[in-house]
Residue frames relative to the residue before (quaternion, step in Angstrom):
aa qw qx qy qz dx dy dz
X 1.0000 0.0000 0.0000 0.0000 0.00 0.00 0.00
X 0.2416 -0.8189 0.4815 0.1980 3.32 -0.57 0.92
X 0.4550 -0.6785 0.5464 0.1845 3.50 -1.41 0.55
X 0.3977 -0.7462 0.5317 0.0485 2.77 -0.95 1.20
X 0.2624 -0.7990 0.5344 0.0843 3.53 -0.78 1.54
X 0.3123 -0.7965 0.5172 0.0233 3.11 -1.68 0.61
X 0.6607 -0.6600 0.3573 0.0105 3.30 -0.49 1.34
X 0.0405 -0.7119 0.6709 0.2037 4.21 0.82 0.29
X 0.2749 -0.6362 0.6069 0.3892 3.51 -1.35 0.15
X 0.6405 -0.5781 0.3297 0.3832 3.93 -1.20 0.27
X 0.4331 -0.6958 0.4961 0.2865 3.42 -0.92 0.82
X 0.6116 -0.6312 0.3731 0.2973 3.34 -1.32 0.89
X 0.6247 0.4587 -0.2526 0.5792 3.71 1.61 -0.52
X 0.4988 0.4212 -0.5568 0.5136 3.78 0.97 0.74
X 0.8338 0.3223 -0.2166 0.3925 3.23 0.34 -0.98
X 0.2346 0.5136 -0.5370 0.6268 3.66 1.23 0.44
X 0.6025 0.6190 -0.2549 0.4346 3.58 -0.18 -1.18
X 0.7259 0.3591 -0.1726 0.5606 3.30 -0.23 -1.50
X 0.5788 0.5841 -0.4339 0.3682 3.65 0.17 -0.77
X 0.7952 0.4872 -0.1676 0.3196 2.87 -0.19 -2.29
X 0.3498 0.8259 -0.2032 0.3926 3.23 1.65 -0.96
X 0.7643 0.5169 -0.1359 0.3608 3.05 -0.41 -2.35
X 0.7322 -0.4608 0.3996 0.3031 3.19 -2.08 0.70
X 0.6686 0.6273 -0.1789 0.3571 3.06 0.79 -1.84
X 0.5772 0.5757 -0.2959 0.4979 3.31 1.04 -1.31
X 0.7308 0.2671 -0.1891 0.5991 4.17 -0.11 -1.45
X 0.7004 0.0333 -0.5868 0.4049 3.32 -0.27 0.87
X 0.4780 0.4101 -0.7241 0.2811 3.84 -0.21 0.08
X 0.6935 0.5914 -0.3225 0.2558 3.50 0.58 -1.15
X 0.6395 0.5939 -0.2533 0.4174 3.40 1.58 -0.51
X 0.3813 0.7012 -0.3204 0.5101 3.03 1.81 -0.58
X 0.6685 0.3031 -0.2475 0.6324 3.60 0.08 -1.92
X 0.4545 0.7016 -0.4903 0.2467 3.47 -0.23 -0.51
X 0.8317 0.2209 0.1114 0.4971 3.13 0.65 -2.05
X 0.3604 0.6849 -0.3940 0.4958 3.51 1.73 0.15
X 0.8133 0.4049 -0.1092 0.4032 3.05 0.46 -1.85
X 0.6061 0.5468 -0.2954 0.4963 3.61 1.21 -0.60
X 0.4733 0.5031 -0.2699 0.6708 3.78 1.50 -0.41
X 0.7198 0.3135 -0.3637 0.5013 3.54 -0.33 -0.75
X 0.7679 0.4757 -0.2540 0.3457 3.56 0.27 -0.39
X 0.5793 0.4635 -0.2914 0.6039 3.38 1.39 -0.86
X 0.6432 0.4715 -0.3849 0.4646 3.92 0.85 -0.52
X 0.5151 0.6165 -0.4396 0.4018 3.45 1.20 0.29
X 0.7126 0.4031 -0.1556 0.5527 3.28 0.81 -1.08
X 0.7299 0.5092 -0.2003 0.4098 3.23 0.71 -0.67
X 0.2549 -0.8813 0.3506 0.1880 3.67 -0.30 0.59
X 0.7126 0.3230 -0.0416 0.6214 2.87 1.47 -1.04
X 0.4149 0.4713 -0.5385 0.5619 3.96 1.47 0.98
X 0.1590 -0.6956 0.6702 0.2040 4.32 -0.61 0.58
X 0.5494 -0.7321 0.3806 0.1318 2.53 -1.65 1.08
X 0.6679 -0.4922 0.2897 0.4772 3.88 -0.49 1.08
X 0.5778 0.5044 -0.4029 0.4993 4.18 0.72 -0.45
X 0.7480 0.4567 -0.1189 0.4666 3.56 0.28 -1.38
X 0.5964 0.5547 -0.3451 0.4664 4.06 1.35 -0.14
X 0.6312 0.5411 -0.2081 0.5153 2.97 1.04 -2.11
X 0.8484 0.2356 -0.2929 0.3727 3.80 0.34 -0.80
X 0.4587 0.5392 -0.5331 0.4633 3.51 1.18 0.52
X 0.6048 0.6711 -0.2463 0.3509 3.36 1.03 -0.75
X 0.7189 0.3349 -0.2241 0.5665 3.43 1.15 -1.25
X 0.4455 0.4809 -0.5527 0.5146 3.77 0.70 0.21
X 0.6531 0.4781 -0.4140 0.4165 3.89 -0.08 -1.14
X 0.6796 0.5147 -0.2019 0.4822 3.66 0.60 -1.47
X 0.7604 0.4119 -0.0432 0.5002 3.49 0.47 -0.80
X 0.1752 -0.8454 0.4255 0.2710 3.77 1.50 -0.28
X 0.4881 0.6301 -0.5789 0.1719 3.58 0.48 0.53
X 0.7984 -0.4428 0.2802 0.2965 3.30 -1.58 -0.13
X 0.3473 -0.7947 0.4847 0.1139 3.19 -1.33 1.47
X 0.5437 -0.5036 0.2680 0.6156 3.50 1.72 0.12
X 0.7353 0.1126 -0.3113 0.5914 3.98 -0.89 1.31
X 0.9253 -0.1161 0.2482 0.2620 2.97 -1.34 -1.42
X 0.6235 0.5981 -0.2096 0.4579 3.39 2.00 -0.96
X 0.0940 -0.8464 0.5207 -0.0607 3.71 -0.27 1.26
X 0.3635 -0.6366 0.5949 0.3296 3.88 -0.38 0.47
X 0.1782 -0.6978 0.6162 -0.3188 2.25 -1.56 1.79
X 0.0075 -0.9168 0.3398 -0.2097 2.97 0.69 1.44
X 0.6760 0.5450 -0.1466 0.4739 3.16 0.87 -1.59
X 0.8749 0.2498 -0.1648 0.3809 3.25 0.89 -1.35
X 0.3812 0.5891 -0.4143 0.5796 3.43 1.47 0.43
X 0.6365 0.5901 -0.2237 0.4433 3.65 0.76 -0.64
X 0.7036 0.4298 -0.0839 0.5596 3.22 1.12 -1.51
X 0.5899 0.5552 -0.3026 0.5022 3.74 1.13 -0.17
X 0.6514 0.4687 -0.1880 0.5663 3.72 1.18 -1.26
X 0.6315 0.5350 -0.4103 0.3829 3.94 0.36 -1.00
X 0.6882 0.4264 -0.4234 0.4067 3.93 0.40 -1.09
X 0.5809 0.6537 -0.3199 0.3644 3.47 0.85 -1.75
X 0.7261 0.4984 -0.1998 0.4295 3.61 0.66 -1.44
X 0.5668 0.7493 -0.1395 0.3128 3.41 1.01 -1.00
X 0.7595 0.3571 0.0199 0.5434 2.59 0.79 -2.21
X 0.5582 0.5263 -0.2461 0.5923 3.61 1.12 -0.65
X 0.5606 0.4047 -0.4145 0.5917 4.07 0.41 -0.61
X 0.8084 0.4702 -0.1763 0.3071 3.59 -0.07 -1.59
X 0.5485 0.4640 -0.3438 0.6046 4.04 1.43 -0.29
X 0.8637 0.1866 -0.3594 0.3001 3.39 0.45 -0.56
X 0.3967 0.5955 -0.5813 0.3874 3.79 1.36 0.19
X 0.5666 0.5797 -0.4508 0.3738 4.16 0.95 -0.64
X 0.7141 0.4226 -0.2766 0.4847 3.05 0.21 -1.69
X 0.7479 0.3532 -0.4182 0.3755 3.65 -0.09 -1.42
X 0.7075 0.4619 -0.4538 0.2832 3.63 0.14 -0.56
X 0.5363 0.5128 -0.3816 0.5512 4.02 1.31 -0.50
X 0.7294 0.4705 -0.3155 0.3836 3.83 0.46 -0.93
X 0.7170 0.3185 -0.3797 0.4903 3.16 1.27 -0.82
X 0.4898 0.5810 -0.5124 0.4000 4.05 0.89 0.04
X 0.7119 0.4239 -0.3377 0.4466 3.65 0.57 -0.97
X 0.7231 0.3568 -0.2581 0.5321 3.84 0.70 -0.71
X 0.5109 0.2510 -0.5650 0.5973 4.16 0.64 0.59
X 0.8615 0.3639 -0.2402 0.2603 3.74 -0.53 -0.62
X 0.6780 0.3853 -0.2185 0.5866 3.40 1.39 0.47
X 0.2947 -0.7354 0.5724 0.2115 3.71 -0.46 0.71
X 0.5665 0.3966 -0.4700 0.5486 3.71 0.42 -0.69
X 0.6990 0.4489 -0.4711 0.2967 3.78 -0.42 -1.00
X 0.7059 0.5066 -0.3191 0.3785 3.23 1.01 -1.54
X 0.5897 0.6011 -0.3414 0.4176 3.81 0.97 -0.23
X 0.6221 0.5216 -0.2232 0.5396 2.91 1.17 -0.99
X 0.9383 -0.0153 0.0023 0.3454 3.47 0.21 -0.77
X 0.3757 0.7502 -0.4176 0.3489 3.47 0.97 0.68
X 0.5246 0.5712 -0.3189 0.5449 3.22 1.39 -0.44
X 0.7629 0.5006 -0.2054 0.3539 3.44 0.41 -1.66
X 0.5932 0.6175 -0.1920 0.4795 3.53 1.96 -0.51
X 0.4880 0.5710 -0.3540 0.5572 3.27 1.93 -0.67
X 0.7756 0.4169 -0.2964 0.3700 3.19 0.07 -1.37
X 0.5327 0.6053 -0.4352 0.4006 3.81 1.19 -1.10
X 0.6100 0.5938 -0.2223 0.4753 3.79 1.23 -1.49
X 0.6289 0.5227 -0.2818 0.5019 3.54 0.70 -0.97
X 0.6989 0.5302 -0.3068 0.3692 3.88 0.32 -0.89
X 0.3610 -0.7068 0.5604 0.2368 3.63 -0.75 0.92
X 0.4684 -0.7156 0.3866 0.3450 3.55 -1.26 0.23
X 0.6290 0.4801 -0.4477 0.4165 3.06 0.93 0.41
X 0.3916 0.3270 -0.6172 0.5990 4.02 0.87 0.87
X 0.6329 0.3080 -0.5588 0.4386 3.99 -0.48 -0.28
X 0.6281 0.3833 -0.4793 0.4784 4.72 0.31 -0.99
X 0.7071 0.5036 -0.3597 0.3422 3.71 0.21 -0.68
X 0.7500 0.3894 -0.2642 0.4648 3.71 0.97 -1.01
X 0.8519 0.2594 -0.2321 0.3914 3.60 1.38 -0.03
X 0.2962 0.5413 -0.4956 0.6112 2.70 1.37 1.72
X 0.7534 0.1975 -0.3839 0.4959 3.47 0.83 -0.06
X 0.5617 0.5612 -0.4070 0.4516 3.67 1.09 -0.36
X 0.8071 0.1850 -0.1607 0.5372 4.03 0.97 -0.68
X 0.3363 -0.7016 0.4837 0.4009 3.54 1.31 -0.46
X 0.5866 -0.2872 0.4523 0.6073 4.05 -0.94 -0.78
X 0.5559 0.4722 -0.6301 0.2662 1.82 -2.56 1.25
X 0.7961 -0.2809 0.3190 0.4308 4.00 -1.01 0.52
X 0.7092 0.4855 -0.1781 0.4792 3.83 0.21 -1.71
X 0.8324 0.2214 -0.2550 0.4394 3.87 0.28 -0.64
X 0.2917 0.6785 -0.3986 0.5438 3.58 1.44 0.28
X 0.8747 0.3543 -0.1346 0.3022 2.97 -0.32 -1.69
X 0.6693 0.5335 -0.1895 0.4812 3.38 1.47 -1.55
X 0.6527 0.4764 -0.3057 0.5036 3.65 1.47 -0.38
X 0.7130 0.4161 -0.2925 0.4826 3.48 1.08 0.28
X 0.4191 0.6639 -0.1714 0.5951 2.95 1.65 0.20
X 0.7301 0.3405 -0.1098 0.5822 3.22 0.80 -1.14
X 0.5497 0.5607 -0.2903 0.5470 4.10 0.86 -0.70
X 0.8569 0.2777 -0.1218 0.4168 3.41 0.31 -1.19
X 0.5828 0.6066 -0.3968 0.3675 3.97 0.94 -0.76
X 0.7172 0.3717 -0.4335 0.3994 3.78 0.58 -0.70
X 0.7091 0.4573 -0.3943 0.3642 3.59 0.81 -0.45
X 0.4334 0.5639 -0.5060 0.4880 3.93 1.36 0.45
X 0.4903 0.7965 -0.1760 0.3068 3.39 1.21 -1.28
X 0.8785 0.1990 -0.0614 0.4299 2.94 0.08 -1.91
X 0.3717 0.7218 -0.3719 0.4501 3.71 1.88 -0.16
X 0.7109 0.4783 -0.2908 0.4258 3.24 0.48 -1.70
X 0.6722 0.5883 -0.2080 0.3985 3.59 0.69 -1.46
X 0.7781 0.2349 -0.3236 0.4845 3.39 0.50 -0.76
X 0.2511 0.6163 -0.5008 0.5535 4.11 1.71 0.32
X 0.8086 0.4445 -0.2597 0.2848 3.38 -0.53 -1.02
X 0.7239 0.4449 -0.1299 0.5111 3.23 1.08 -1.75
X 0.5263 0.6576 -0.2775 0.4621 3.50 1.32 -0.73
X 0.4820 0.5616 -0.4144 0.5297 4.18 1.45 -0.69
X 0.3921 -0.5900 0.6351 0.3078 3.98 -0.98 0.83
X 0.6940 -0.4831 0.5114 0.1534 3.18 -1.48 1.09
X 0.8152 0.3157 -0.1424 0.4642 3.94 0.59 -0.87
X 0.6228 0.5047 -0.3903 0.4528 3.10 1.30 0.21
X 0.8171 0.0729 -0.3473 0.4543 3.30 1.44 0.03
X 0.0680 0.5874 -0.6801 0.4333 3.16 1.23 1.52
X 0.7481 0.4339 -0.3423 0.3674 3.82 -0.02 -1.55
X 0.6765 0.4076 -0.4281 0.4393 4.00 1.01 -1.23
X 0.4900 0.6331 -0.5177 0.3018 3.80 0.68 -0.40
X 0.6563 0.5446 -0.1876 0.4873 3.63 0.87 -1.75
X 0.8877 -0.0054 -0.2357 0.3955 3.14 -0.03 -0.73
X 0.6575 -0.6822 0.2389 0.2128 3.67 0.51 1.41
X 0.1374 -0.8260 0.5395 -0.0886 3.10 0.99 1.56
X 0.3379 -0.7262 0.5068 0.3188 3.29 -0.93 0.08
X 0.6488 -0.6086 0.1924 0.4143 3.83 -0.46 0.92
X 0.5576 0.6129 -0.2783 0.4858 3.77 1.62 -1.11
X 0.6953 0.4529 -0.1843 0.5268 3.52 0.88 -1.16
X 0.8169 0.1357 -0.4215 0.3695 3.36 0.90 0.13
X 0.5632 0.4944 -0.5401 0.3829 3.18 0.68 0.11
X 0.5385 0.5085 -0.4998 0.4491 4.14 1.35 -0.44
X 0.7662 0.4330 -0.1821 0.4384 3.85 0.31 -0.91
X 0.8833 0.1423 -0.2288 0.3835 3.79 0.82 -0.52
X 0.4205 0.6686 -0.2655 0.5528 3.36 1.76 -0.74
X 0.9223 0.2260 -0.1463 0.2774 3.03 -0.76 -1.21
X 0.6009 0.5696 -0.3643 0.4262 3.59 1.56 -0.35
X 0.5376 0.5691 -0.2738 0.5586 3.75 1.90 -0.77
X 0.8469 0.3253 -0.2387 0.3464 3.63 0.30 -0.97
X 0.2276 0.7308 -0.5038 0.4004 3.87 2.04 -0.52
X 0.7255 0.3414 -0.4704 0.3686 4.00 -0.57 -1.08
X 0.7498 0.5398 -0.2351 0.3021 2.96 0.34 -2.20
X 0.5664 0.5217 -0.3460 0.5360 3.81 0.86 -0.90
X 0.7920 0.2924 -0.3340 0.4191 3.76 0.21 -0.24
X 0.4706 0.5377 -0.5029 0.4863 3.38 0.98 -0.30
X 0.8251 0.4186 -0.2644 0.2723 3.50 0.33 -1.15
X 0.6239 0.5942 -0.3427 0.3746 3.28 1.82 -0.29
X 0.5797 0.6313 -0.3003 0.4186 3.00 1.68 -0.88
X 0.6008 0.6798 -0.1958 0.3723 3.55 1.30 -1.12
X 0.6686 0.4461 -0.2299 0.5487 3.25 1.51 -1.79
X 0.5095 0.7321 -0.2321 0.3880 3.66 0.90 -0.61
X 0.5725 0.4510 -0.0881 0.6790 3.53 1.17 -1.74
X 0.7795 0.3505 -0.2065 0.4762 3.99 -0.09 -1.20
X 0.8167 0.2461 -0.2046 0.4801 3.52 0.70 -0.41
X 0.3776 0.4180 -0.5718 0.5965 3.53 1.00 1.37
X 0.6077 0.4490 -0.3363 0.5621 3.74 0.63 -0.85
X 0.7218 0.4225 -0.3054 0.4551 3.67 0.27 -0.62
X 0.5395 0.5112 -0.3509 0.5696 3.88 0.82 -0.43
X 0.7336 0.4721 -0.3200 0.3696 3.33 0.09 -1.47
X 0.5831 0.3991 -0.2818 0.6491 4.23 1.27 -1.30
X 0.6802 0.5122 -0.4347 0.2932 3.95 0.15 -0.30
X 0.6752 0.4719 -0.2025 0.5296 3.50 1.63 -1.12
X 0.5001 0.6789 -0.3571 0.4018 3.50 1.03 -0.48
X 0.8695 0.1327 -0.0090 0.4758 3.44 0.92 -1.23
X 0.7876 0.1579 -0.1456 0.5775 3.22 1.45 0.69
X 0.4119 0.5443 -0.5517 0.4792 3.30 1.01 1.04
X 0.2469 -0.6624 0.6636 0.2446 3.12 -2.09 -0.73
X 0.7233 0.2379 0.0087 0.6482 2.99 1.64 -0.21
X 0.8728 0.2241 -0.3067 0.3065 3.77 -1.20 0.55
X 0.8377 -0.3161 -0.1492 0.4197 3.20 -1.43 0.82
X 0.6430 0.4966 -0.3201 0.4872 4.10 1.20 -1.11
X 0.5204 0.5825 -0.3909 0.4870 3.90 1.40 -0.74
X 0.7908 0.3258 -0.2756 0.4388 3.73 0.73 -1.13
X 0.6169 0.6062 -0.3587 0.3510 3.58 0.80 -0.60
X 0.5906 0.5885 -0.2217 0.5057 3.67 1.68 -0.84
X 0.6818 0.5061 -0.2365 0.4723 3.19 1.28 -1.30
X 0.6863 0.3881 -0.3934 0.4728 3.79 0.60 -0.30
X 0.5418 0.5770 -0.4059 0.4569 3.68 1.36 -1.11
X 0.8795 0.2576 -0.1953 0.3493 3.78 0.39 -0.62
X 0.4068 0.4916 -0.4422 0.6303 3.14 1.88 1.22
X 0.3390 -0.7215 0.5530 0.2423 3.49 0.99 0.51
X 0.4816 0.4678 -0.6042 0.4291 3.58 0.29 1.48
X 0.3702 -0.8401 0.3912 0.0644 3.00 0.25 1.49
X 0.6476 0.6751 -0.1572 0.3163 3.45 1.41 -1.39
X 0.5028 0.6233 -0.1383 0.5827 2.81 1.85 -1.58
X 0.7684 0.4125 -0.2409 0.4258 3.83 0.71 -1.12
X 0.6775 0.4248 -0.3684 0.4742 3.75 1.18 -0.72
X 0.6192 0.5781 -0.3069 0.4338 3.77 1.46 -0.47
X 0.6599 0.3609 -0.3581 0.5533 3.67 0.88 0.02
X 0.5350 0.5113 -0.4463 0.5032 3.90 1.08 -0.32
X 0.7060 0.2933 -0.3898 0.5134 3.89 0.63 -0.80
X 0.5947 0.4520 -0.5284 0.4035 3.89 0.45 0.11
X 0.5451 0.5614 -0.4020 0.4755 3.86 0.96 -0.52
X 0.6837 0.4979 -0.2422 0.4754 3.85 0.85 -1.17
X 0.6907 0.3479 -0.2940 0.5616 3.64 0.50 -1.08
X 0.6566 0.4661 -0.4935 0.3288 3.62 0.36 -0.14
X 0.5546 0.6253 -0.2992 0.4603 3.91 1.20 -1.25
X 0.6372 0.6653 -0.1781 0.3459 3.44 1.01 -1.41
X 0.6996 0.5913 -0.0117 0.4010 2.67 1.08 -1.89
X 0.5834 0.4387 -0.1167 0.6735 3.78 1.54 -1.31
X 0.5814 0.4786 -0.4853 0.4442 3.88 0.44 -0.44
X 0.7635 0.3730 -0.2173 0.4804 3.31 0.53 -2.05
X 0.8001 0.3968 -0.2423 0.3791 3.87 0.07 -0.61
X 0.7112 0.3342 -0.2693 0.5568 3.68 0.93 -0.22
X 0.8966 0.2418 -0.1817 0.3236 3.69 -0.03 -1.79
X 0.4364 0.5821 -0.4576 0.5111 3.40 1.59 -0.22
X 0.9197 -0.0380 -0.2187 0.3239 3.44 -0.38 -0.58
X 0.2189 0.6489 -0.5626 0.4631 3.36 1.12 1.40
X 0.7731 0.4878 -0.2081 0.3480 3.64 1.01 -1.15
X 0.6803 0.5241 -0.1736 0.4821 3.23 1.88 -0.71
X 0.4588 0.6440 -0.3970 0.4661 2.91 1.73 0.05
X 0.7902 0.3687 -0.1754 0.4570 3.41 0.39 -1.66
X 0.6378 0.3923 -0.3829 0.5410 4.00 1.07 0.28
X 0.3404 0.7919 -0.4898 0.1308 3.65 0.94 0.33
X 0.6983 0.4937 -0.2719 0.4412 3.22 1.75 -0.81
X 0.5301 0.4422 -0.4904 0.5320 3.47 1.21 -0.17
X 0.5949 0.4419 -0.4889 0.4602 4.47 0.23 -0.26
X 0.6144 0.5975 -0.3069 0.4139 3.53 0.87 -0.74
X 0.5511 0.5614 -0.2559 0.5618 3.65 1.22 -1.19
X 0.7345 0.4716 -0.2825 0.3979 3.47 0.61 -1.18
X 0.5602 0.6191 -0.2431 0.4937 3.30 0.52 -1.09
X 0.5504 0.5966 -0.2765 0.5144 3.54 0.67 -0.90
X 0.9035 0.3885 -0.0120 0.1804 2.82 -0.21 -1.75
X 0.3512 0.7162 -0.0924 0.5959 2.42 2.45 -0.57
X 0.7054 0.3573 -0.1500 0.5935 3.73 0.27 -1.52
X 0.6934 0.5048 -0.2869 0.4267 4.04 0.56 -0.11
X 0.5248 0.5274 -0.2498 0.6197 3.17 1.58 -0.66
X 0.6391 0.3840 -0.3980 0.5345 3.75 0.38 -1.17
X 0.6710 0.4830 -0.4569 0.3281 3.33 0.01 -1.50
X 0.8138 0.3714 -0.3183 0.3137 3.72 -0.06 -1.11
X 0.4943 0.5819 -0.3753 0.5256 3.58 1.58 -0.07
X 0.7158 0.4955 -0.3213 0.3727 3.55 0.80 -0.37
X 0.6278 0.6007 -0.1864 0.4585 2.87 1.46 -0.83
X 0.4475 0.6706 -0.2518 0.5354 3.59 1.93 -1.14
X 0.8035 0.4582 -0.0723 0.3730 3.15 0.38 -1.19
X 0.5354 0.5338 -0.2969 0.5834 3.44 1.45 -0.83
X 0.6605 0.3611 -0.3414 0.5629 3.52 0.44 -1.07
């Protein structure tokens, strides 16, 4: 006769526990974390505003109401000015960097030629690329766009390249021999090797080319988010300046967590899938160890 087991139920102080624990938990806590370290440094500090006195400069900007006279927040359309600029500038260099980085992983002359010249492209900050096309185009759309462009392409680049070079040599020594066809290998051997590396770098060019927009409008705009963030910085309303930098952050943030995160888990479902597998095959043959 068999006996019938019982189950303790969990104790509220495990799962209190489990809480405090959790992911979710250490970053709310980083949040307060970095509130409270702000609210304090704005103590000592005179000219750092204090985390009240942002948040509500902020919702005026966000909300377009009134900063006192004539100046109204102006959000939407400072926004709407930055998004194309960024775009188009994200989108020139995922082209270029992915061909540059196909011709310089899959070619030794190229890579001689230019792999170096990519280091150094990688090595520049984006604000020698806002500074040299602000004097090479002056203000306006074109040096924006071409400075975000420039910031972000070498780091699509150098992704793709080390993707490419990163395919084992004998596997397409072996598709060479036995006369793969060219679709079948770049669908089957290419594109499963370079898939990480191509997001790392998109996610990168993304990250560098919001930073790179933001140093591009600063010194050659009239208008959007780096146009507005200068414009309060040199109205010595400082508040006005830390409140469009946390709208620049919470936006980047925002596209990481809501687009490329689960844009990225999409296109690696078959490699989690592979795992998982591989996973249930392992147990399975441990059970089976064990049975015997």
């Amino acid at each position: 006769m068999s006996q019938a087991t019982t189950v303790a139920p969990a104790s509220p102080i495990a799962g209190v526990g489990r809480l405090l624990r959790s992911p979710l938990t250490a970053r709310i806590a980083s949040y307060l974390f970095l509130l409270v370290a702000w609210q304090l440094l704005s103590l000592y500090e005179d000219r750092f505003p204090p985390p009240a006195d942002v948040f509500g400069f902020l919702w005026i900007e966000v909300t377009g109401g009134s900063h006192g006279g004539i100046v109204r927040g102006e959000f939407l359309e400072h926004f709407a000015a930055t998004l194309p600029r960024f775009t188009l500038g994200i989108a020139i260099s995922m082209v270029l960097g992915i061909v540059s980085g196909v011709v310089i992983g899959g070619s030794k002359i190229a890579e001689a030629l230019l792999k170096d010249t990519l280091l150094m492209l990688v090595a520049l900050p984006a604000i020698i690329w806002a500074f040299l096309t602000q004097m090479w185009l002056g203000l306006g759309d074109t040096a924006v766009v071409i400075t975000t462009f420039l910031s972000a392409f070498p780091f699509v680049a150098v992704n793709v390249v080390q993707g490419i070079q990163a395919v084992p040599r004998d596997l397409r020594r072996m598709s060479g021999a036995f006369h793969v066809s060219s679709y079948r290998r770049v669908r089957h051997l290419l594109l499963p090797a370079v898939t990480g590396y191509l997001f790392a770098g998109f996610r990168f060019a993304v990250i560098i080319g919001w930073n790179a927009v933001l140093l591009g409008e600063w010194f050659s705009s009239s208008e959007g988010v780096g146009y507005q963030a200068r414009y309060w910085y040199d109205a010595n309303r400082y508040k006005g300046f830390v409140a469009w930098v946390i709208l620049f952050i919470g936006f980047i943030v925002l596209i990481d967590r809501v687009a490329l995160v689960p844009l990225q888990r999409r296109a690696f479902r078959w490699r989690d899938t592979q795992v998982k597998q591989a996973q249930r095959r392992v147990e399975g043959i441990d059970v089976a160890v064990t049975g015997a």
